[in-house]
C-alpha positions as CSV (number, residue, x, y, z in Angstrom):
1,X,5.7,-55.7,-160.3
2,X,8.4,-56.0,-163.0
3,X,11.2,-55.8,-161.1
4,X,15.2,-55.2,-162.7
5,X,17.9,-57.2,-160.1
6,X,21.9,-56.9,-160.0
7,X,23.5,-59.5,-158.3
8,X,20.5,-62.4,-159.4
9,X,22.8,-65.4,-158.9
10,X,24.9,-64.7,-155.5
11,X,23.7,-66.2,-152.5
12,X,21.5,-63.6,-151.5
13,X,20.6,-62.9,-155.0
14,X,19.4,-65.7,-156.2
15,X,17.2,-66.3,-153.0
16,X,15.9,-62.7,-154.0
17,X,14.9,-63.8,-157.9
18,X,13.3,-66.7,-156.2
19,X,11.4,-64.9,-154.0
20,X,10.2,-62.6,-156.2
21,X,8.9,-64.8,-159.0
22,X,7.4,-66.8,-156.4
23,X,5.5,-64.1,-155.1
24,X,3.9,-62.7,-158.2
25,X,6.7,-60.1,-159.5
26,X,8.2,-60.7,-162.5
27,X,12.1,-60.3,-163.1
28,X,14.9,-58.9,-165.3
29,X,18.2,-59.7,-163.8
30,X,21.6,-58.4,-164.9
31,X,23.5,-60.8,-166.7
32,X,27.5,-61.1,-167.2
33,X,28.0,-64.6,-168.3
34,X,26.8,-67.1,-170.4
35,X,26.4,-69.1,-167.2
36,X,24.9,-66.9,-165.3
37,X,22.2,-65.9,-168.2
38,X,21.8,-69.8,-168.2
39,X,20.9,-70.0,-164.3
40,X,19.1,-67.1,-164.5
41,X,17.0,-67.9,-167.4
42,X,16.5,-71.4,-166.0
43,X,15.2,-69.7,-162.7
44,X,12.8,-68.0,-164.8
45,X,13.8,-64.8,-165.2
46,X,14.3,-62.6,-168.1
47,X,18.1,-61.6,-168.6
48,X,19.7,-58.4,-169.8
49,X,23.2,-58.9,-170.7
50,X,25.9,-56.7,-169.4
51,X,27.9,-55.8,-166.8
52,X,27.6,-53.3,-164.1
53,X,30.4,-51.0,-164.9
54,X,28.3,-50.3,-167.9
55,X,25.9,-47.1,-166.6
56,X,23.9,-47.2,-170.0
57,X,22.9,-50.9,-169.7
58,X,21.8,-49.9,-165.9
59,X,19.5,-47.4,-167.1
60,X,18.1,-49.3,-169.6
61,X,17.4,-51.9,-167.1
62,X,15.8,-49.6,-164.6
63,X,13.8,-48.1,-167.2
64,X,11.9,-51.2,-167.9
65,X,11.4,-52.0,-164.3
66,X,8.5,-51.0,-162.0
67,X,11.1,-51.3,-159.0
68,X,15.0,-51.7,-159.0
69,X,16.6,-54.2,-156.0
70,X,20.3,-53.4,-156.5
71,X,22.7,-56.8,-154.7
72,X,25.8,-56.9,-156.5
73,X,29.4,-55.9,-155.7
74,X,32.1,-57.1,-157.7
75,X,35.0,-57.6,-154.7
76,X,37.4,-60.5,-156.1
77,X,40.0,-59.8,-152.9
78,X,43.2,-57.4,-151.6
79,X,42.4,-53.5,-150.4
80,X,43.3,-52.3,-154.1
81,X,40.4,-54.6,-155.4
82,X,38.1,-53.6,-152.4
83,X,38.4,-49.7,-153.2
84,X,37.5,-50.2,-156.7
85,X,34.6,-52.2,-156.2
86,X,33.1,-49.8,-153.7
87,X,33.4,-46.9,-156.6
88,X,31.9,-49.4,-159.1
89,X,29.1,-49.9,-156.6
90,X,28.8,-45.9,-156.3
91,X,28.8,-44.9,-159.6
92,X,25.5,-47.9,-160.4
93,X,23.4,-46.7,-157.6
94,X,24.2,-43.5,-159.0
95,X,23.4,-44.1,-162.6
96,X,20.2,-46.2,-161.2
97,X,19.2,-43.5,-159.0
98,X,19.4,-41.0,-161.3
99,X,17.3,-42.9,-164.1
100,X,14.6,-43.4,-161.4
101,X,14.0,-39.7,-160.1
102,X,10.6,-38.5,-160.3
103,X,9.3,-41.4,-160.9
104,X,8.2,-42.6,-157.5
105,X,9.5,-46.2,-158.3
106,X,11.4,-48.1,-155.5
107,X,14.7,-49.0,-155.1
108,X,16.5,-51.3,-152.2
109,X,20.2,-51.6,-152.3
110,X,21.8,-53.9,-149.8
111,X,24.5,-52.4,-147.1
112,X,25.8,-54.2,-143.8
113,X,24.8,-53.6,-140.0
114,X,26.8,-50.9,-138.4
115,X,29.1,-51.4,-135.0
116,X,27.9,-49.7,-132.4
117,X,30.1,-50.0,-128.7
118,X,28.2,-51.3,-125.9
119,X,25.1,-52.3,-127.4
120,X,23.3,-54.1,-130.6
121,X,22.4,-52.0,-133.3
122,X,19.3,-50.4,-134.3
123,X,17.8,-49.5,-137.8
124,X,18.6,-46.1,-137.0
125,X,22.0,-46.2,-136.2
126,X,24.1,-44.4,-138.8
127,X,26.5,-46.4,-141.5
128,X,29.9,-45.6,-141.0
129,X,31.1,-43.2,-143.9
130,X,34.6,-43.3,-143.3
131,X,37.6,-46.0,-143.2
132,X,38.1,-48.7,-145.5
133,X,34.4,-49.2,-146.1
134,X,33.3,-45.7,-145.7
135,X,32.6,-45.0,-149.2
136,X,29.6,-48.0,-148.9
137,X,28.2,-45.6,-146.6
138,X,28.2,-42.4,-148.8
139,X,27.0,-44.1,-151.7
140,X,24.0,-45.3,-149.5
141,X,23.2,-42.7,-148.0
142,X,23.1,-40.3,-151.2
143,X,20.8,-43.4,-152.7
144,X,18.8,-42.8,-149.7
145,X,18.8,-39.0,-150.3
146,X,16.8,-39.4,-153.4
147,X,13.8,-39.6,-151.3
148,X,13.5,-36.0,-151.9
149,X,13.8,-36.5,-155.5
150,X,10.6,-38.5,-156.0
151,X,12.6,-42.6,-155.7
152,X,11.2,-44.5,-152.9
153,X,14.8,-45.8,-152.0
154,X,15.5,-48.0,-149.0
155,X,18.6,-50.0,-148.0
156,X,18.3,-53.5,-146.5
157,X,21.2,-54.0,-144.0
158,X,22.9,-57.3,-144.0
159,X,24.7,-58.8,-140.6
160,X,28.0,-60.6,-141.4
161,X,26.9,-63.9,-141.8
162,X,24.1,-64.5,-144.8
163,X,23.8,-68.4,-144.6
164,X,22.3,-71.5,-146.3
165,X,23.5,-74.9,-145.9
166,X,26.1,-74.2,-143.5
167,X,28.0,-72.0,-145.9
168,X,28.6,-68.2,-146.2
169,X,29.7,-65.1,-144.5
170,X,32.0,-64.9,-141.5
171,X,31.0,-67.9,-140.2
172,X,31.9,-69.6,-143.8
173,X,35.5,-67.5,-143.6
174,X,36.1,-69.6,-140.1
175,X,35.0,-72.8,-141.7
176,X,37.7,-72.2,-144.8
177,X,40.4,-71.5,-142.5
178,X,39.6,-74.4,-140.4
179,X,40.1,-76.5,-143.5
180,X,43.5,-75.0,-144.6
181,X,44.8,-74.9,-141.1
182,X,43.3,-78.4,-139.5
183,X,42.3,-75.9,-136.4
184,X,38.9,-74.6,-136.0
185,X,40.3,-71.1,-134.7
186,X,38.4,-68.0,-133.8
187,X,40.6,-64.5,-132.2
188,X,40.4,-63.0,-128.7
189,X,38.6,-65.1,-125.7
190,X,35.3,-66.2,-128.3
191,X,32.6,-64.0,-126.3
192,X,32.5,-61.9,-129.1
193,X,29.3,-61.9,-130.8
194,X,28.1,-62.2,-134.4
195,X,24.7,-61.3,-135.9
196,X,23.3,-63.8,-138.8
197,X,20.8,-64.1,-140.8
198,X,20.0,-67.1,-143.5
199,X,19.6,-66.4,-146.7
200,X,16.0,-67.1,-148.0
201,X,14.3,-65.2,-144.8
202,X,17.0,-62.4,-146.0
203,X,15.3,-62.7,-149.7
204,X,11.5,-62.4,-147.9
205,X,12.9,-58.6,-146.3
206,X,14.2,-57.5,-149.8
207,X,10.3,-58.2,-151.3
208,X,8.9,-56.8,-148.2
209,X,10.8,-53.4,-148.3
210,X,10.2,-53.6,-152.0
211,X,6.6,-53.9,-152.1
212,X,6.1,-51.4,-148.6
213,X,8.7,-49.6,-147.3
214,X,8.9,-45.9,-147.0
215,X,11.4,-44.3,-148.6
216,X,14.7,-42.9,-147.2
217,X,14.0,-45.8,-144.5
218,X,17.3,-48.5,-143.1
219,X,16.1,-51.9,-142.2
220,X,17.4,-55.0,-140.8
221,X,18.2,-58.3,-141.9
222,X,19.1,-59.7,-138.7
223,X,17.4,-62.9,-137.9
224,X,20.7,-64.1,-135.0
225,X,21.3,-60.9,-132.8
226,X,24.7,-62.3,-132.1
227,X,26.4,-65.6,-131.7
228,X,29.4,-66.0,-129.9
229,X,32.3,-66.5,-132.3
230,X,33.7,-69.1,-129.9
231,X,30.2,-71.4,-130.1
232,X,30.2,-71.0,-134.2
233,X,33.5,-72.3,-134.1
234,X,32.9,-75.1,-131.9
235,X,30.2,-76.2,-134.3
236,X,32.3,-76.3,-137.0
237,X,35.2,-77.9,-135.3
238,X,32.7,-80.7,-134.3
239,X,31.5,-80.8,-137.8
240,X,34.7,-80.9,-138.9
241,X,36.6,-83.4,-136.7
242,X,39.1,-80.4,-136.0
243,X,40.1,-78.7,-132.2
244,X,38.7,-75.8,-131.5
245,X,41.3,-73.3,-130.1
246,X,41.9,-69.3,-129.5
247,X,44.3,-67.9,-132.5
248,X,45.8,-64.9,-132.5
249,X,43.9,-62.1,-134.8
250,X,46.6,-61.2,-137.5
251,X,46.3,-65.0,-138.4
252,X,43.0,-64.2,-140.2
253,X,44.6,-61.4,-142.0
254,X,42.6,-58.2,-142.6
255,X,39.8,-59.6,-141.2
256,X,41.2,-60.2,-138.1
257,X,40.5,-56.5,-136.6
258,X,37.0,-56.9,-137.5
259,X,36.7,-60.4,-136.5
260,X,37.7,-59.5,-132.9
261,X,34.5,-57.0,-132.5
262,X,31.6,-57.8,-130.7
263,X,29.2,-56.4,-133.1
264,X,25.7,-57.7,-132.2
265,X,22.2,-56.0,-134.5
266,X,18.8,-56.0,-134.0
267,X,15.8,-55.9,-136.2
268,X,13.1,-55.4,-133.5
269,X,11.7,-52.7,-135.5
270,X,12.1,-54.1,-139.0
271,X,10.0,-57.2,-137.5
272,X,7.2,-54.6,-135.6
273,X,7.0,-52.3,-138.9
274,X,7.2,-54.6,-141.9
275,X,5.9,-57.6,-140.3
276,X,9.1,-59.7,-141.4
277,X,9.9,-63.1,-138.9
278,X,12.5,-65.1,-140.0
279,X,11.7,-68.8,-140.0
280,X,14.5,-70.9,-141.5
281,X,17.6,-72.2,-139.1
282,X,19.3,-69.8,-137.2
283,X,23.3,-69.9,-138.0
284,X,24.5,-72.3,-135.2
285,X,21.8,-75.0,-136.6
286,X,22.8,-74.4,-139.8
287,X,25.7,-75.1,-139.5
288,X,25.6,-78.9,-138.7
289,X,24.8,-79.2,-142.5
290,X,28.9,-78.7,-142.9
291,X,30.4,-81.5,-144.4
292,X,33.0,-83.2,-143.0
């Protein structure tokens, strides 16, 4: 399958490009910079240049593609910055949704596991479509409505930690702070629990919905149902040479609300229905590859 990817050179997108190519798909990945046309050329793919504010170039790419796997979001920090990128991200799955109807062609876009109290969730829990991150969820959801519009859509949900090498996600966020501060801290009393997942089995799920998955259909990512936020944080304290203490949750910002949930996902039935097993270092191992 010729296959047309935003987001190519992130940490999930690159392991995407890779999987791809090294499963007999071909790609053309959305290019912004000379050095990221380098590093994607270099990985072998084909590059269109442009950006994704730019709907036409979207379309074009999509309409030389057999399938579309949609990863980027252009978030460079502050609430302002956050609400803009989520409309940029709405208005390309729009514009590549719209140049794929009829067609039958699969797309996956990438969202994040929902909170639900009292319990891990499940592919079939609803993303939340209101709050600061609410408009993720419409523009997901009306992607995933164009299942009656002849596009096999699909969403692959990531948990808050996407890791390789010790580095990314949440569990990266602690290990930044920890250097800034000299304390490894984590809010609330630590029993709080994360889901993970590392990056390259994350890249195997995006080919598998890709290639198989139904459309209209959630799946997810989730390789670490949850690890406590008080043992990632000892890790990296150890790693680090650094004490590992409680800190209150306003000292991580906007984050800190979020940080405090116990938010634990599963992916029983992603595993059971697309066959997906995760087989690289869960987070806490991964995380002795931090450098001191």
């Amino acid at each position: 399958m010729h296959v047309f990817v935003t987001g190519g050179t992130g940490t999930i997108g690159s392991a995407v490009v890779a999987e791809l190519l090294g499963n007999g798909h071909t790609v053309l990945a959305l290019a912004r910079s000379d050095s990221s046309a380098k590093t994607l050329a270099d990985a072998g793919a084909e590059v269109l240049r442009g950006e994704i504010a730019e709907p036409d170039v979207l379309r074009a790419g999509a309409a030389r593609s057999e399938g579309v796997i949609s990863l980027a979001f252009d978030h460079r920090g502050g609430a302002d910055d956050l609400a803009r990128a989520i409309a940029q991200e709405s208005a390309m799955l729009a514009a590549l949704g719209a140049e794929l109807i009829g067609s039958d062609r699969p797309i996956v876009t990438v969202s994040g596991t929902p909170w639900v109290p009292g319990r891990p969730s499940v592919e079939s829990d609803p993303l939340p479509i209101d709050g600061p991150v609410g408009g993720r969820g419409r523009s997901v959801r009306a992607l995933l409505e164009l299942a009656a519009r002849g596009v096999r859509a699909t969403a692959v949900r990531m948990p808050r930690t996407v890791h390789n090498e010790g580095t990314g996600g949440f569990a990266g966020l602690l290990t930044d702070r920890a250097r800034r501060t000299g304390i490894a801290g984590y809010p609330g009393d630590g029993s709080q629990r994360w889901p993970a997942v590392h990056a390259l089995d994350a890249a195997v799920l995006f080919r598998l919905a890709l290639e198989s998955a139904p459309a209209g259909t959630s799946w997810h990512a989730v390789a670490d149902e949850g690890d406590a936020v008080r043992d990632i944080a000892a890790v990296i304290g150890r790693r680090l040479g650094l004490p590992v203490e409680a800190v209150p949750a306003d000292e991580f910002g906007p984050f800190g609300p979020i940080f405090a949930m116990d938010q634990p996902s599963s992916a029983a039935y992603t595993r059971e229905t697309l066959g997906w097993q995760p087989r690289h270092p869960g987070l806490l191992d991964d995380l002795e590859n931090i450098r001191p």
